[in-house]
Structure formats: C-alpha cells, structure tokens
Short mmCIF file of the C-alpha atoms (twelve columns), coordinates in Angstrom:
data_MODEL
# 
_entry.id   MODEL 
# 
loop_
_atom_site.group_PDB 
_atom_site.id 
_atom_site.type_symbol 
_atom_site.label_atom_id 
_atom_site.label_alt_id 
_atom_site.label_comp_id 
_atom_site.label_asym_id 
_atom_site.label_seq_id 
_atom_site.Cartn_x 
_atom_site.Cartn_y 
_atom_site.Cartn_z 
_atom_site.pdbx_PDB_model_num 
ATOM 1   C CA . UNK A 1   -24.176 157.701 -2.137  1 
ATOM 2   C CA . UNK A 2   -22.777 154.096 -2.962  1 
ATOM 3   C CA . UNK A 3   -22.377 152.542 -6.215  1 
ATOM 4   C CA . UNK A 4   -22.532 149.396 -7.859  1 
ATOM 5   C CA . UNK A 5   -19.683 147.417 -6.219  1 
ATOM 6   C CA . UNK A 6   -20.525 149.510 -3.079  1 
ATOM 7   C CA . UNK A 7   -18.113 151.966 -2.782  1 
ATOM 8   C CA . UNK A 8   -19.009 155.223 -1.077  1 
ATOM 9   C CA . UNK A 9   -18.616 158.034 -3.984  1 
ATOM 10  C CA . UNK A 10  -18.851 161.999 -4.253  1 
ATOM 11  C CA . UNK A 11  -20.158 163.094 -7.408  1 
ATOM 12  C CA . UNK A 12  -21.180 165.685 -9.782  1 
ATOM 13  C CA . UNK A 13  -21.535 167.292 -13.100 1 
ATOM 14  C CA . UNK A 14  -22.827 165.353 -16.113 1 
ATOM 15  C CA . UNK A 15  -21.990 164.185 -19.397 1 
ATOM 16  C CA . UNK A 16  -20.180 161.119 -20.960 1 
ATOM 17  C CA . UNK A 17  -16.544 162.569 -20.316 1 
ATOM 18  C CA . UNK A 18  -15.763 161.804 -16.447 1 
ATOM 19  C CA . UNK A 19  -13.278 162.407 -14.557 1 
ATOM 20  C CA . UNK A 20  -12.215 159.936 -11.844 1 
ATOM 21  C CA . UNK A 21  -9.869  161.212 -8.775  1 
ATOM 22  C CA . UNK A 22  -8.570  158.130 -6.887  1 
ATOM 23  C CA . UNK A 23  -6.606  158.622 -3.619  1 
ATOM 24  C CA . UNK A 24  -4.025  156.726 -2.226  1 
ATOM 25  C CA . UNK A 25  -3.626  153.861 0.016   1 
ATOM 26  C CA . UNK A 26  -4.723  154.955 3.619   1 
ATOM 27  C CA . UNK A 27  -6.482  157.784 2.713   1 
ATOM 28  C CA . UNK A 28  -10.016 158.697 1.455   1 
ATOM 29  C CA . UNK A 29  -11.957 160.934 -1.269  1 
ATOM 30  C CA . UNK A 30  -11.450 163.684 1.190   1 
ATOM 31  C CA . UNK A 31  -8.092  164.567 0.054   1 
ATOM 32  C CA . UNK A 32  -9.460  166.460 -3.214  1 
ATOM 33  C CA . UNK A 33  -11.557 168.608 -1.431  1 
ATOM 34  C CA . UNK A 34  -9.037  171.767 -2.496  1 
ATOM 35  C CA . UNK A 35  -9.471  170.588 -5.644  1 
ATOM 36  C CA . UNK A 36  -12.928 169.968 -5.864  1 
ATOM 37  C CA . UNK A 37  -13.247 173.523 -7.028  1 
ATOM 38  C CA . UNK A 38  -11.548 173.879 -9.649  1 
ATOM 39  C CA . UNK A 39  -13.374 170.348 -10.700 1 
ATOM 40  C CA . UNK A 40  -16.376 172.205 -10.588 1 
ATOM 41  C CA . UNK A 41  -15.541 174.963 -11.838 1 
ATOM 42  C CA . UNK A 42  -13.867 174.338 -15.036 1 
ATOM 43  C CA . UNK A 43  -14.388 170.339 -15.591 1 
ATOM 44  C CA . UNK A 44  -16.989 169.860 -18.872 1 
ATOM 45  C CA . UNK A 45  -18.607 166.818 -18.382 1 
ATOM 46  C CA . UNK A 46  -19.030 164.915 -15.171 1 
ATOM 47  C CA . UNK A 47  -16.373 163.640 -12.220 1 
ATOM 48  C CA . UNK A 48  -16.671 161.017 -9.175  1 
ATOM 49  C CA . UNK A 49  -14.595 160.695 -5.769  1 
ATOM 50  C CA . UNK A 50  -15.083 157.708 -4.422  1 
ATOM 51  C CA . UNK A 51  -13.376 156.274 -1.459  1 
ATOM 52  C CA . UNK A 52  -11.477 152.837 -2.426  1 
ATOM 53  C CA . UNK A 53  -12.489 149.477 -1.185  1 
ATOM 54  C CA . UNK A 54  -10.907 149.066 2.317   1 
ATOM 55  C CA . UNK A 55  -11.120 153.213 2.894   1 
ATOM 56  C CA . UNK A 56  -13.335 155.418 4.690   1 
ATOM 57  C CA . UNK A 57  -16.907 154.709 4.062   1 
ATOM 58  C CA . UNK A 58  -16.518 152.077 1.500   1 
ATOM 59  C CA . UNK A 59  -16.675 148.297 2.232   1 
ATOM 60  C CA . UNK A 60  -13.588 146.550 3.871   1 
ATOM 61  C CA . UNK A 61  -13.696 143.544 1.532   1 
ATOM 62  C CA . UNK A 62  -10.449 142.068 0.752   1 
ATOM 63  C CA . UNK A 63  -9.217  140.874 -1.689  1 
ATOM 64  C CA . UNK A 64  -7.064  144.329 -2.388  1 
ATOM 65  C CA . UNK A 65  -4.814  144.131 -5.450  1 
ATOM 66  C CA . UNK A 66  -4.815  146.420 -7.901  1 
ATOM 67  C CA . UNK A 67  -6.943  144.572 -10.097 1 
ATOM 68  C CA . UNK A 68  -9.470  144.379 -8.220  1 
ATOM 69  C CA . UNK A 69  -9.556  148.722 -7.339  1 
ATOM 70  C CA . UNK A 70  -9.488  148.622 -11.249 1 
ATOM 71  C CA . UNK A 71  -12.283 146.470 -11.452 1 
ATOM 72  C CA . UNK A 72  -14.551 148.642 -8.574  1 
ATOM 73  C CA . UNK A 73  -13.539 151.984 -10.860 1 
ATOM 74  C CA . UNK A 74  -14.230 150.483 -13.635 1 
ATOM 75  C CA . UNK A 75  -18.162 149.566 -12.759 1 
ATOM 76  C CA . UNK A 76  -17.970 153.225 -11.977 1 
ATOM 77  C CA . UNK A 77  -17.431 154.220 -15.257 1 
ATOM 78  C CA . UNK A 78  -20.162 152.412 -16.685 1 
ATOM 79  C CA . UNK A 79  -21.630 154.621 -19.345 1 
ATOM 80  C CA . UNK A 80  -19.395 157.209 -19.818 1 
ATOM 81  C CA . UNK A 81  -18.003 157.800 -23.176 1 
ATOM 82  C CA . UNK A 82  -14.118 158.393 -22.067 1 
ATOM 83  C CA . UNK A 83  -12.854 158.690 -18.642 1 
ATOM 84  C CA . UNK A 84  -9.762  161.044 -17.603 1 
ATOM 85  C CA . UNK A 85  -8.126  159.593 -14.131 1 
ATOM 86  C CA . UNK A 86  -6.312  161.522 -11.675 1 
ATOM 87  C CA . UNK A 87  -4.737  159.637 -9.337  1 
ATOM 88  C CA . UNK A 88  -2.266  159.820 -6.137  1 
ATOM 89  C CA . UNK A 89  -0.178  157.886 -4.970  1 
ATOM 90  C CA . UNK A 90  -1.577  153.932 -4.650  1 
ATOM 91  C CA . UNK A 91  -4.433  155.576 -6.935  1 
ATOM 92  C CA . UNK A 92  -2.488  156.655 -9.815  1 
ATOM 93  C CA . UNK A 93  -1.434  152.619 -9.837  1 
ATOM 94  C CA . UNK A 94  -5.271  151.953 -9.724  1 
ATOM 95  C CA . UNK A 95  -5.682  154.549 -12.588 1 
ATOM 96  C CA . UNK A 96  -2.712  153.266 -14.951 1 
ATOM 97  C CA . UNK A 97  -4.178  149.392 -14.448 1 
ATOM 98  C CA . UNK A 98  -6.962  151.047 -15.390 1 
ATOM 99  C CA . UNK A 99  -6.078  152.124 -19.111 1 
ATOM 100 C CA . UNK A 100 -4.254  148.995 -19.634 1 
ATOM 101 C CA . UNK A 101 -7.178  147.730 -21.839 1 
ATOM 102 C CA . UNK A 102 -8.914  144.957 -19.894 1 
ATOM 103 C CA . UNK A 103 -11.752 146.581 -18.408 1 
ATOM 104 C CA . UNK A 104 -13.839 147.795 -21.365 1 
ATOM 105 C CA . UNK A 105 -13.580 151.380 -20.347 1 
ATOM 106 C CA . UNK A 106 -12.094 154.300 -22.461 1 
ATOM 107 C CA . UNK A 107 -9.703  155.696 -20.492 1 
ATOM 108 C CA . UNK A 108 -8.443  159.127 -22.423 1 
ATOM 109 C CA . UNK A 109 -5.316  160.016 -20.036 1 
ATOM 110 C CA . UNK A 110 -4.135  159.143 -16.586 1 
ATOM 111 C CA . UNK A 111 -2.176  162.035 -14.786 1 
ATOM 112 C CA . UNK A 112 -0.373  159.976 -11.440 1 
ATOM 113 C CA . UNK A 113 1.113   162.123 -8.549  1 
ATOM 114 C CA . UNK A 114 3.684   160.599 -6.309  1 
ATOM 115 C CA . UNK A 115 3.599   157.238 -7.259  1 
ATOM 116 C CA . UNK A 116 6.449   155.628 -5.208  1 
ATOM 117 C CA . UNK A 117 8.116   153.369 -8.333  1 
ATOM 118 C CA . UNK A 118 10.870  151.883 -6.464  1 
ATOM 119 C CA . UNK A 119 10.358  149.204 -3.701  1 
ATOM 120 C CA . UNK A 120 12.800  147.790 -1.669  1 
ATOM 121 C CA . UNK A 121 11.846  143.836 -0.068  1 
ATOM 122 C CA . UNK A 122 12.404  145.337 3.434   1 
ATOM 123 C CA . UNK A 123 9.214   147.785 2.296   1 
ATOM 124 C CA . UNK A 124 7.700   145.466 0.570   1 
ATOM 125 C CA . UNK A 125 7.829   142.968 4.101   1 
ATOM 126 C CA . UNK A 126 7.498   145.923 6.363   1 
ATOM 127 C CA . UNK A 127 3.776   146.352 4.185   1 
ATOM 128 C CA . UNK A 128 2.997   142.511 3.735   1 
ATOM 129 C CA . UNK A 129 3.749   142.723 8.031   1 
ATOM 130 C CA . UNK A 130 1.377   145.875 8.499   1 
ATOM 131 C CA . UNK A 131 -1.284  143.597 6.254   1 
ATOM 132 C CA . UNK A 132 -0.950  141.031 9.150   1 
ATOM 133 C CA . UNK A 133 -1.941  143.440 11.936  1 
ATOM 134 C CA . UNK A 134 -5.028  143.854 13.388  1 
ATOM 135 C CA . UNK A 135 -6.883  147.389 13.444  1 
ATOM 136 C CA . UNK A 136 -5.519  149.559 16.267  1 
ATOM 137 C CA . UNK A 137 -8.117  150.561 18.599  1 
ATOM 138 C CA . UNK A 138 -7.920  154.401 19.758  1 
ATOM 139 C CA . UNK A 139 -9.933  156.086 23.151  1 
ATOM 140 C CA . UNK A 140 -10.516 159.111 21.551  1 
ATOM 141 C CA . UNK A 141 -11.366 160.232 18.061  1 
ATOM 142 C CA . UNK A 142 -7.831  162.838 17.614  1 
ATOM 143 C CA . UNK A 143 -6.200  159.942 18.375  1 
ATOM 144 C CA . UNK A 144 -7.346  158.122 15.480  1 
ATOM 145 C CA . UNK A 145 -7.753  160.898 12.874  1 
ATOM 146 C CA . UNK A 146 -3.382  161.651 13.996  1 
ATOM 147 C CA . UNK A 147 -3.284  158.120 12.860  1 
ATOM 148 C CA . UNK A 148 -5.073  158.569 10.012  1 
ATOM 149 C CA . UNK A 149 -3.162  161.662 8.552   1 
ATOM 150 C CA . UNK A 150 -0.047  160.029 9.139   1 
ATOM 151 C CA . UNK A 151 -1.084  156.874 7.042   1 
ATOM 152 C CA . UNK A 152 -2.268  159.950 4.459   1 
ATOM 153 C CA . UNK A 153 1.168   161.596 4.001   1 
ATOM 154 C CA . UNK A 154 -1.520  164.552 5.894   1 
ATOM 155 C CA . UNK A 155 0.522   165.171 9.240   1 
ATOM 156 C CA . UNK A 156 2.090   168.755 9.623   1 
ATOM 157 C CA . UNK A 157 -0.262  169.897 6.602   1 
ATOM 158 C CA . UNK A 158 -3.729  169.621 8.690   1 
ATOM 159 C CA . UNK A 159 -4.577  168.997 12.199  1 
ATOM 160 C CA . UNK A 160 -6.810  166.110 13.497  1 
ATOM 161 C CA . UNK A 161 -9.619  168.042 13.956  1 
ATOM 162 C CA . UNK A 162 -9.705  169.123 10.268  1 
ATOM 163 C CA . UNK A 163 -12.257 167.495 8.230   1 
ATOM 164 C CA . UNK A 164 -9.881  165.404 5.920   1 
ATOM 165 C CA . UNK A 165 -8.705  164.096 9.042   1 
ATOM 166 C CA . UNK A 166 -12.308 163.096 10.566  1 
ATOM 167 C CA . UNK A 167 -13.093 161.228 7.114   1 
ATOM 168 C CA . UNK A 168 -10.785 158.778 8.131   1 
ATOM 169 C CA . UNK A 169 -12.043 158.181 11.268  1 
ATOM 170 C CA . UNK A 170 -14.814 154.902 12.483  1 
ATOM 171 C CA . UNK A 171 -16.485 154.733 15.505  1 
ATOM 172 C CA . UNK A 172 -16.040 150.806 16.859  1 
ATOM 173 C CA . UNK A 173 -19.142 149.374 18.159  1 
ATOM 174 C CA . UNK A 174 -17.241 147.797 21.078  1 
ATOM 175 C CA . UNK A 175 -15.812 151.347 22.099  1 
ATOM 176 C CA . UNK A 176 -12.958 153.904 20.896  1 
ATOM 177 C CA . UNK A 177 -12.153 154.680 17.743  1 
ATOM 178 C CA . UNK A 178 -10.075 153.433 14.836  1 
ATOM 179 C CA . UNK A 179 -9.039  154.516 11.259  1 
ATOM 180 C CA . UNK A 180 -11.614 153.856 8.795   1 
ATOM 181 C CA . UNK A 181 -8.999  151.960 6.642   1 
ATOM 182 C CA . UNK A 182 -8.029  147.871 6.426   1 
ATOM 183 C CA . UNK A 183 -4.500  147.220 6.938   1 
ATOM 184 C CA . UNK A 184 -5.188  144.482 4.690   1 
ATOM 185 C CA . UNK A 185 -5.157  146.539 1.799   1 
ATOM 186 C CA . UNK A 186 -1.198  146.475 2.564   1 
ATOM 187 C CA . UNK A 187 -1.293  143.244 1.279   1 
ATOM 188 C CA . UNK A 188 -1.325  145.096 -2.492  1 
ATOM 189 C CA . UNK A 189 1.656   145.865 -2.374  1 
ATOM 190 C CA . UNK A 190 4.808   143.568 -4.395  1 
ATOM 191 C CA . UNK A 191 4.516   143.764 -7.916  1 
ATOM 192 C CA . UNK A 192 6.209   145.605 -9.533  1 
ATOM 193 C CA . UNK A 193 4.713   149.277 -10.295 1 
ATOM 194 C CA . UNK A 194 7.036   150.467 -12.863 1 
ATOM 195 C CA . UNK A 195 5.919   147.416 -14.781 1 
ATOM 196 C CA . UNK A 196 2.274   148.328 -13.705 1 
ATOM 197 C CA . UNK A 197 2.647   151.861 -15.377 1 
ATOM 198 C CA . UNK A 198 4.380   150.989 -18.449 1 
ATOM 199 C CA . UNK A 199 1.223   148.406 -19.002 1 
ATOM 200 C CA . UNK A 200 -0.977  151.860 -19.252 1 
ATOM 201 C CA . UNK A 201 -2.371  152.092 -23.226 1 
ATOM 202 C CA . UNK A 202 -3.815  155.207 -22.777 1 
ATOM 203 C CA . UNK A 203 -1.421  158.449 -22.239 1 
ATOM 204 C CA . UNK A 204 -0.087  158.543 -18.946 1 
ATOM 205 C CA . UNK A 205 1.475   162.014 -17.110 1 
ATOM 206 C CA . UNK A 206 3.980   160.942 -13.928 1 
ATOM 207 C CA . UNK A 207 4.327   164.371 -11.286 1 
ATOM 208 C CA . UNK A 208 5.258   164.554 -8.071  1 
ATOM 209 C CA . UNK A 209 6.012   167.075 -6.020  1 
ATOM 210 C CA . UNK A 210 9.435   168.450 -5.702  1 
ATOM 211 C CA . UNK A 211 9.732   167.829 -2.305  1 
ATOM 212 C CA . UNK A 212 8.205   164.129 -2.333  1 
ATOM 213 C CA . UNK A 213 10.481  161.964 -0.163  1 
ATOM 214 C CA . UNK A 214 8.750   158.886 -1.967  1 
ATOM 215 C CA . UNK A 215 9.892   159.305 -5.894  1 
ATOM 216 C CA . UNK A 216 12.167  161.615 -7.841  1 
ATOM 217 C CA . UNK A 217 12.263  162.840 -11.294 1 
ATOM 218 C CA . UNK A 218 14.929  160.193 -12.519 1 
ATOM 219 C CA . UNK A 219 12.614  156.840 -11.085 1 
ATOM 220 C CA . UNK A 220 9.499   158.738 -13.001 1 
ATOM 221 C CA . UNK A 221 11.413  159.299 -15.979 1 
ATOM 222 C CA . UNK A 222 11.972  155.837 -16.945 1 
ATOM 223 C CA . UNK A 223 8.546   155.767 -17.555 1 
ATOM 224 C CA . UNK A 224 7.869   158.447 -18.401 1 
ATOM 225 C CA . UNK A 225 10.098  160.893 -20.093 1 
ATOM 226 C CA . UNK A 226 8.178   163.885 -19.725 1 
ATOM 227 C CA . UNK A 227 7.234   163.707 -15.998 1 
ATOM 228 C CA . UNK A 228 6.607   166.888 -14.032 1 
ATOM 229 C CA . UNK A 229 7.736   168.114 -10.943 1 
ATOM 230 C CA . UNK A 230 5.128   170.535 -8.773  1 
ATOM 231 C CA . UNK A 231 7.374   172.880 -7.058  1 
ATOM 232 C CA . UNK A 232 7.390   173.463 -3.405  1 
ATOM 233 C CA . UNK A 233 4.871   170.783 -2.819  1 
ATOM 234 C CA . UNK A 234 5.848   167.086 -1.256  1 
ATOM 235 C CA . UNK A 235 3.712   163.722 -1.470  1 
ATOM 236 C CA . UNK A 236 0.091   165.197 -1.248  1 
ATOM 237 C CA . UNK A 237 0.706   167.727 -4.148  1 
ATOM 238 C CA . UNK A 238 -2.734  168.132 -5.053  1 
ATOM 239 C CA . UNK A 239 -3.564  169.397 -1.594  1 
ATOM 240 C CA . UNK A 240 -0.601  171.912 -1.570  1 
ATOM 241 C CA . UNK A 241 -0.460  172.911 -4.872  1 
ATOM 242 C CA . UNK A 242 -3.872  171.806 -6.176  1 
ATOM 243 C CA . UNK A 243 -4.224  175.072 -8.941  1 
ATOM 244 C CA . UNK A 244 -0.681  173.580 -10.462 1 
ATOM 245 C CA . UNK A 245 -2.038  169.926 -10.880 1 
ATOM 246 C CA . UNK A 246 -4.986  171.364 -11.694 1 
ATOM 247 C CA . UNK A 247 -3.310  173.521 -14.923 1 
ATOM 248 C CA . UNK A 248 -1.069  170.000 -15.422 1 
ATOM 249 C CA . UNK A 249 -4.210  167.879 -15.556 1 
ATOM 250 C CA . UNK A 250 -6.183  170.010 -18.373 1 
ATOM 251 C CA . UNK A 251 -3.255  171.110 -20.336 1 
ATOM 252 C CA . UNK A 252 -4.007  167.921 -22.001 1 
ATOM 253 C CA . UNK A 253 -0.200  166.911 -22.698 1 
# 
C-alpha cells in the first residue's frame, strides 16, 4: 500500500502505540524482514515499514534532507497516540529529527543502529559528487540487485538473488535494470549528525554493531553515554543479530 505523502509502506498490527522501522540511505523496508517476526510476535500495538522517499517503491521526489524524511514519517504517524522509532543507519537520523518536537507527533523513544556520527569533507564531497550522478543503467537484474546490496551495507551477508536484494531492484522502461534508489538522496548528507541527535527530545538509544566499520562506541558516546554495542554483528545489525536489537529495543532503557 502507499500512504499519504506516497510512500510505499508494510504494515500491521493495531492500536495507538506504533512502531516505525526506518532503513537507511540506499536501502529499502526489506531489510527488517528478520525482524519482522519478532515485530509480530511480541509488538502490542501497531508498526509500519515503509520505504523512504527516493527508495524502492516509494516516489523519487527530491528534495531529500532530513527534514523532509521527518516530515513523510511524520504524516505516517497520524493518529497514533505515541510512536517508538527504530532506525538504521540514515534512518535512525530520520528517527532522532523526528522526536525533536516540530512535527506534532509523540515520539516515546528512538533506538538508532549504526549511525555514522563523524564525517569527514572528503565524504561529505565524495556524497554531494554521487548526488550529481546519473542512475547507472544495468543489462541484467543481478547486476543491479549486487549494486544494490553494496549501497545496503548487504554484500557478503545475502546474494543478489535473495529477496532483500530484488527489493532494490527497477526495471527501466528504456531497457536493463537499475537500483530502485535516487542518488540524489546523497545530497542529504552535510550537517552535522551529532548535532542532529543531540536535537532528539524524546529518549534516544545509540547501538551499533561491534564490528561496524562506520561508528565506534567512543563517537556514540558523546551522545549518548549509554550506547550499546551488538556483538559479532557489523553495520546491518538488525539483520545479523536481529533477536539482540530486538531484546535492546523493548527493554525500554
């Protein structure tokens, strides 16, 4: 289904407490899926995964700062009593923006996974260069899904043929294939995100996984103090060690 500002969206469960799992920049709502569950499972009110503006099924309508994600959540929460956000990566940004107060929505906790805190201006050029590109244009569907999973943090975890990997994946009228993402969205990328976090007015949870190559306990820890490491998992921890975010996500902190 789509919702109000168009955005493609899995959904389930019922009741004013909803939880909101937002991925991270290149990938889609497939990356819960061994999550989804545990979601199911234990979660007591209702949840949504949708895929971002600019990702997988959802409209690729710039403009992409983190704002404006905030704003498309936020019309998803419409109704609901008190949202809970679990976020990865780009996500847990969206998520923290979020609970800053400004979009009428009451945001109980964010948890964030692997949100890279510390950019460099070659990384922060090398993205605002990738924004710049035109979509690359693949013969054959692997192709594009090996793209895809390598713009996901997904490569060596899953292969192309794996669903997570086809969800990123468009067919392009003109012929071949392409990832079902707009490099634009690079362009969100610049201000600063440890600024971003410490903005967050509702509780907010940092983890990563041990292993992340992308952020470390001591970056996390300036904002917050308590953050987590998941053990033997790296940037995608909640698709390596989704029963440990899972446990970190209702203990409630």
């Amino acid at each position: 289904m789509s919702t109000r500002p168009g955005l493609a969206l899995r959904s389930g469960g019922s009741g004013g407490d909803l939880l909101l799992l937002l991925h991270g920049l290149g990938a889609t709502g497939a990356v819960w899926d061994r999550l989804l569950p545990l979601v199911e499972r234990d979660w007591p009110g209702a949840w949504a995964v949708p895929d971002l503006r600019g990702h997988g099924r959802s409209p690729a309508e710039a403009p992409y700062g983190y704002g404006v994600h905030a704003a498309d959540v936020a019309a998803l929460a419409a109704g609901a009593s008190r949202v809970t956000v679990l976020g990865h990566s780009f996500g847990g940004v969206v998520g923290a923006v979020l609970a800053g107060g400004w979009y009428g929505v009451e945001v109980a906790r964010v948890v964030a996974l692997g949100v890279k805190i510390d950019w460099t201006d070659d990384e922060v050029a090398r993205a605002r260069a990738l924004a710049a590109r035109p979509p690359q244009v693949f013969a054959t569907a692997a192709e594009a899904a090996e793209r895809h999973l390598r713009l996901a943090g997904l490569a060596g975890l899953v292969g192309p043929d794996h669903p997570v990997a086809l969800a990123g994946v468009r067919e392009v009228p003109e012929g071949g294939f392409a990832v079902a993402f707009d490099p634009r969205a690079f362009g969100a990328v610049g201000p600063s995100v440890e600024e971003v976090l410490s903005r967050a007015v509702a509780p907010l949870r940092l983890a990563a996984g041990s292993a992340d190559p992308m952020v470390g306990p001591d970056a996390m820890r300036r904002v917050d103090p308590d953050a987590v490491l998941v053990e033997g998992a790296g940037h995608n921890a909640h698709w390596e060690a989704p029963e440990a975010v899972w446990r970190l996500l209702v203990s409630g902190f």
